[in-house]
TIRO-2110 file (N, C-alpha, C; in Angstrom, 1 decimal):
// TIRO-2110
-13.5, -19.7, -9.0, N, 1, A
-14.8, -19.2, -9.2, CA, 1, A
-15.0, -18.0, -8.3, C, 1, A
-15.7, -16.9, -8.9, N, 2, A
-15.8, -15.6, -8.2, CA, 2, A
-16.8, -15.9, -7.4, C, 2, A
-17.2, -14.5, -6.4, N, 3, A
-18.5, -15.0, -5.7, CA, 3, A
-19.2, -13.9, -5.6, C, 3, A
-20.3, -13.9, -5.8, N, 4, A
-21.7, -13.4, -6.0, CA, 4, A
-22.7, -13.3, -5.2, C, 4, A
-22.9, -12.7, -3.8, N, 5, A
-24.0, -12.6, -2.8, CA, 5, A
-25.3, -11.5, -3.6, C, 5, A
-26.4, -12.1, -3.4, N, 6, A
-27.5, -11.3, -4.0, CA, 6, A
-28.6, -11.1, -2.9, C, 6, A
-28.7, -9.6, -3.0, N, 7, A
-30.0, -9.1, -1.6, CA, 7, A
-31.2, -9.2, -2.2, C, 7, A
-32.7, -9.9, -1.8, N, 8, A
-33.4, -9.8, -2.7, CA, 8, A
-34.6, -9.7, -2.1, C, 8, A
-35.7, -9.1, -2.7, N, 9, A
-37.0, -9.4, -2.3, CA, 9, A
-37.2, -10.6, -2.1, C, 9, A
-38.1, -11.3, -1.1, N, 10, A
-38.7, -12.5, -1.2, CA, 10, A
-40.1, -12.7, -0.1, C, 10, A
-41.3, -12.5, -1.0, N, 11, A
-42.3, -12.3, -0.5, CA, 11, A
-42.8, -14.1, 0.0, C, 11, A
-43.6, -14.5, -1.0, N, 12, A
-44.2, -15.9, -0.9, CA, 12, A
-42.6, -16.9, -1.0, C, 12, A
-42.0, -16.7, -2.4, N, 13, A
-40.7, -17.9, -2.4, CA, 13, A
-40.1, -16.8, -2.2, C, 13, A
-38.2, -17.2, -2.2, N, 14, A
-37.2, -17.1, -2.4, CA, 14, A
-36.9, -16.0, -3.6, C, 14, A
-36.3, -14.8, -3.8, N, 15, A
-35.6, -14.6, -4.8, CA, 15, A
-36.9, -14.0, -6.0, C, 15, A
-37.7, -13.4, -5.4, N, 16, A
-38.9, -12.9, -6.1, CA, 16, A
-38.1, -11.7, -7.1, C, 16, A
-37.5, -10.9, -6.7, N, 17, A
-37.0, -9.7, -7.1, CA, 17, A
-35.5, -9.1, -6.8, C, 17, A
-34.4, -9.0, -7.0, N, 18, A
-33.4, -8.9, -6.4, CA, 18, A
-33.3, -7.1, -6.4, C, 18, A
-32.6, -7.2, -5.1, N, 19, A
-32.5, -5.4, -5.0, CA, 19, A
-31.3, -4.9, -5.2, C, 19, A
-30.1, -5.9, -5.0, N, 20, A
-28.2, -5.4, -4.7, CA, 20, A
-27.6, -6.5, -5.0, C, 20, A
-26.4, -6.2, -5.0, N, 21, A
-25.5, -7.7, -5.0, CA, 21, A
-24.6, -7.0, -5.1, C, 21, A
-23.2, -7.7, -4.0, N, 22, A
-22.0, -7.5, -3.8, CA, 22, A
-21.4, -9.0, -5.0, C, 22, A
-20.2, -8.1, -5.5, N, 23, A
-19.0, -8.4, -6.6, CA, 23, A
-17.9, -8.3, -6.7, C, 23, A
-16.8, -8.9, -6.5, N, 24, A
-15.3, -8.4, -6.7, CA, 24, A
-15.3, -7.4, -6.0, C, 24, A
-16.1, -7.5, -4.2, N, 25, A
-15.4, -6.1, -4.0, CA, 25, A
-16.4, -4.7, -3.4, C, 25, A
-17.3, -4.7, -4.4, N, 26, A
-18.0, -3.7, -4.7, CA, 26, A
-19.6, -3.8, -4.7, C, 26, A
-20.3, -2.8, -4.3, N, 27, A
-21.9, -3.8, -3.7, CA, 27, A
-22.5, -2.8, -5.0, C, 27, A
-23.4, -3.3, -5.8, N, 28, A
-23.9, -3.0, -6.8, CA, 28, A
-25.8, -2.6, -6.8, C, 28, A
-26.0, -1.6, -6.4, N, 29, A
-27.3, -1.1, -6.3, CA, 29, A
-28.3, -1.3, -7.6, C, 29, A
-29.4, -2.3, -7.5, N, 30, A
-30.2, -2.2, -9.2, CA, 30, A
-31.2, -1.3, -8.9, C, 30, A
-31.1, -0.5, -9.8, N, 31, A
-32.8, 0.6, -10.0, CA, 31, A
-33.0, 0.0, -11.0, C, 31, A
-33.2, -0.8, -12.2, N, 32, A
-33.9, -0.9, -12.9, CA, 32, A
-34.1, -2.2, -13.1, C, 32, A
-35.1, -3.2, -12.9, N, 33, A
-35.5, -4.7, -13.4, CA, 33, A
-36.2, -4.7, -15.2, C, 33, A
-35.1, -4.8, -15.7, N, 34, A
-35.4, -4.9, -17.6, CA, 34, A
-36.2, -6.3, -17.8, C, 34, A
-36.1, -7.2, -17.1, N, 35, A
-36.9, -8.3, -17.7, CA, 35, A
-36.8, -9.4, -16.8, C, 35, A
-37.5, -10.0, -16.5, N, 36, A
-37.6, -11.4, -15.4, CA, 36, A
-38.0, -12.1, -15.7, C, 36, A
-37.7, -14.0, -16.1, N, 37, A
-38.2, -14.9, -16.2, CA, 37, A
-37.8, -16.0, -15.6, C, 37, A
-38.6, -17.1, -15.5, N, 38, A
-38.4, -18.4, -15.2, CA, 38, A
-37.6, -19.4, -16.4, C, 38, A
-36.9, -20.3, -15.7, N, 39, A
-36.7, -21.1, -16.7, CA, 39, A
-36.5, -22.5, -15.4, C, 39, A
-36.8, -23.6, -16.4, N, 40, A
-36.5, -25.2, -15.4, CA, 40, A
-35.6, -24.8, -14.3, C, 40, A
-36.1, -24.3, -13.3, N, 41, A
-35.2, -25.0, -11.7, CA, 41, A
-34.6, -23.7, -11.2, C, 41, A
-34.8, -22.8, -12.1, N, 42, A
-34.1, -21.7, -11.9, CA, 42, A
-35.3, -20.1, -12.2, C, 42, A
-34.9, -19.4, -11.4, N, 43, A
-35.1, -17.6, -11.9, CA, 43, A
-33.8, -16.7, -12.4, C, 43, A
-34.6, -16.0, -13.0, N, 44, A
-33.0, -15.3, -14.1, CA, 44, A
-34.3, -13.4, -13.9, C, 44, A
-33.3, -12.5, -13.8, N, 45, A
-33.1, -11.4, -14.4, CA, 45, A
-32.4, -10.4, -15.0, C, 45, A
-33.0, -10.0, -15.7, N, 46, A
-31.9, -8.6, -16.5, CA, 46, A
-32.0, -7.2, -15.7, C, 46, A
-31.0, -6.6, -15.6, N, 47, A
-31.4, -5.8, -14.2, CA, 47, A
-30.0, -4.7, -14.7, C, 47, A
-30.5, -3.7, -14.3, N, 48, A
-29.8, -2.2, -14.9, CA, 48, A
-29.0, -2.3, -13.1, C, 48, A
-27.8, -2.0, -13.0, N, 49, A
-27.5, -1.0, -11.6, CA, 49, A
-26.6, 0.8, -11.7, C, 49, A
-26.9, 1.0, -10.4, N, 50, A
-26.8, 2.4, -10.5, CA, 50, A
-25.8, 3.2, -11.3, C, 50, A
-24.4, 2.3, -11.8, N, 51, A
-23.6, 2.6, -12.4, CA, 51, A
-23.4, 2.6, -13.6, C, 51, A
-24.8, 2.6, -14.3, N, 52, A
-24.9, 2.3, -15.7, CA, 52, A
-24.8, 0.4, -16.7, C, 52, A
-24.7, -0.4, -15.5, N, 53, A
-23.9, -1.5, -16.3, CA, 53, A
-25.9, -2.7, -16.5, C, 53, A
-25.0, -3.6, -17.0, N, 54, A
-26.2, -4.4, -17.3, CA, 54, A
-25.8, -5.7, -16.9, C, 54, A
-26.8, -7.0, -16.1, N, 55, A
-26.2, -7.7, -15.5, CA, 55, A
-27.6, -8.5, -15.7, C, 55, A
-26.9, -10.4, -15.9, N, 56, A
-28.0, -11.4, -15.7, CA, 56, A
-27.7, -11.8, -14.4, C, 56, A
-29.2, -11.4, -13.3, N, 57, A
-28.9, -12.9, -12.4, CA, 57, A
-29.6, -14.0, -12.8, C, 57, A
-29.2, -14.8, -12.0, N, 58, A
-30.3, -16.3, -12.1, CA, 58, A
-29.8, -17.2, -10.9, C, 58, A
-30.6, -17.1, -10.1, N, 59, A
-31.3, -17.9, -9.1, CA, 59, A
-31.0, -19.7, -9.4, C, 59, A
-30.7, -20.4, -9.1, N, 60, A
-30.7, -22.1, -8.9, CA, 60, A
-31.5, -22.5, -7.8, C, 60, A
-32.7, -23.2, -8.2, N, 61, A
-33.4, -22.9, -7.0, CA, 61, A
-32.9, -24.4, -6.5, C, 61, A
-32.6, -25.1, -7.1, N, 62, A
-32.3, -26.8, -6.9, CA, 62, A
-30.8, -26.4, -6.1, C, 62, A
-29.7, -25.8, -6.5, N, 63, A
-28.3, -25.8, -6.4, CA, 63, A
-28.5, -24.4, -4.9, C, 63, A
-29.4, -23.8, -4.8, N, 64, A
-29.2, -23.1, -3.6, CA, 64, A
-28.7, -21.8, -4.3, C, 64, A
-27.6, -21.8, -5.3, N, 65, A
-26.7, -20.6, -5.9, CA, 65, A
-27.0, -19.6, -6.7, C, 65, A
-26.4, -18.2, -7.1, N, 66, A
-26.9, -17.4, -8.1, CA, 66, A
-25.7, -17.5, -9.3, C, 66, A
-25.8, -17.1, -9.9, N, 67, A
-25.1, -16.7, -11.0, CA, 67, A
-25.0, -15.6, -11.8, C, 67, A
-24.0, -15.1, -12.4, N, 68, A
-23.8, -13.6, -12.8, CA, 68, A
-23.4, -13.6, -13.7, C, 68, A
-24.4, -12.6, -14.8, N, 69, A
-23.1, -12.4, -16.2, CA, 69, A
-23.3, -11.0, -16.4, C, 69, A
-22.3, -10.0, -16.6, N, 70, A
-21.9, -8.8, -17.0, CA, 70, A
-22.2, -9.2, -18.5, C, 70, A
-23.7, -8.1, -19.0, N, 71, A
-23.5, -8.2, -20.1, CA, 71, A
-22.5, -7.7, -20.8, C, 71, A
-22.3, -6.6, -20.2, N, 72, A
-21.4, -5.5, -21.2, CA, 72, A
-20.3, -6.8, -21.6, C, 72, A
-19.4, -7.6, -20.3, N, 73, A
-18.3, -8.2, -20.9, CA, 73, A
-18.2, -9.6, -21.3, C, 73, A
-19.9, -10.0, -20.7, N, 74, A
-20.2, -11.6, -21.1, CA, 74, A
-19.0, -12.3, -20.1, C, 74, A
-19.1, -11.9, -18.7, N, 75, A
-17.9, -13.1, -18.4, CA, 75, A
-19.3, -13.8, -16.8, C, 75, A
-18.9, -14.8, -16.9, N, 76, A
-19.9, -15.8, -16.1, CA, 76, A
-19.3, -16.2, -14.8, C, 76, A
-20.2, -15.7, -14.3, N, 77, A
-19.5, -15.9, -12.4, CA, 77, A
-20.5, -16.8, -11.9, C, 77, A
-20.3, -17.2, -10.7, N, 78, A
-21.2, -18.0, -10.0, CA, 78, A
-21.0, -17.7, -8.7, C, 78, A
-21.6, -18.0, -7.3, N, 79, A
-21.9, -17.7, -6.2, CA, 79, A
-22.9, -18.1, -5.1, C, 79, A
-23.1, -18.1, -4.0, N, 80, A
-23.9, -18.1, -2.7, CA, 80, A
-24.9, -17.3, -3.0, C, 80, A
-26.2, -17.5, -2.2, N, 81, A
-27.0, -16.5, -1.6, CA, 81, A
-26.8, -16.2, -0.7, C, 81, A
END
């Protein structure tokens, strides 16, 4: 399983807004938040970064963990905060 660290806003809870996230390697800057929702137990966003790509996080707020999917390639990672 790959691993996924996410830097994020967190005003009142945890995980309000994510700003970066390190990947395989490489630390991935978001300028653009496309869409944010809740779903049971978890937060999820769609989120542009600086290199043109498109990426889902989502938050486990039960499991402590984030999770990752590169839309462009649809492949599903998992990871720490």
């Amino acid at each position: 399983m790959e691993e996924v660290k996410v830097s994020c806003y967190s005003g009142q809870t945890y995980a309000e807004r994510p700003k970066s996230f390190t990947w395989r390697g490489g630390v991935y800057e978001i300028i653009e938040m496309e869409k944010a929702w809740r779903e049971p137990g978890r937060r999820c966003f769609r989120v542009g970064t600086s290199d043109n790509k498109v990426f889902q996080l989502c938050y486990n707020e039960v499991q402590h963990q984030w999770s990752l999917i590169e839309l462009a390639g649809g492949r599903n990672v998992k990871g720490n905060s």
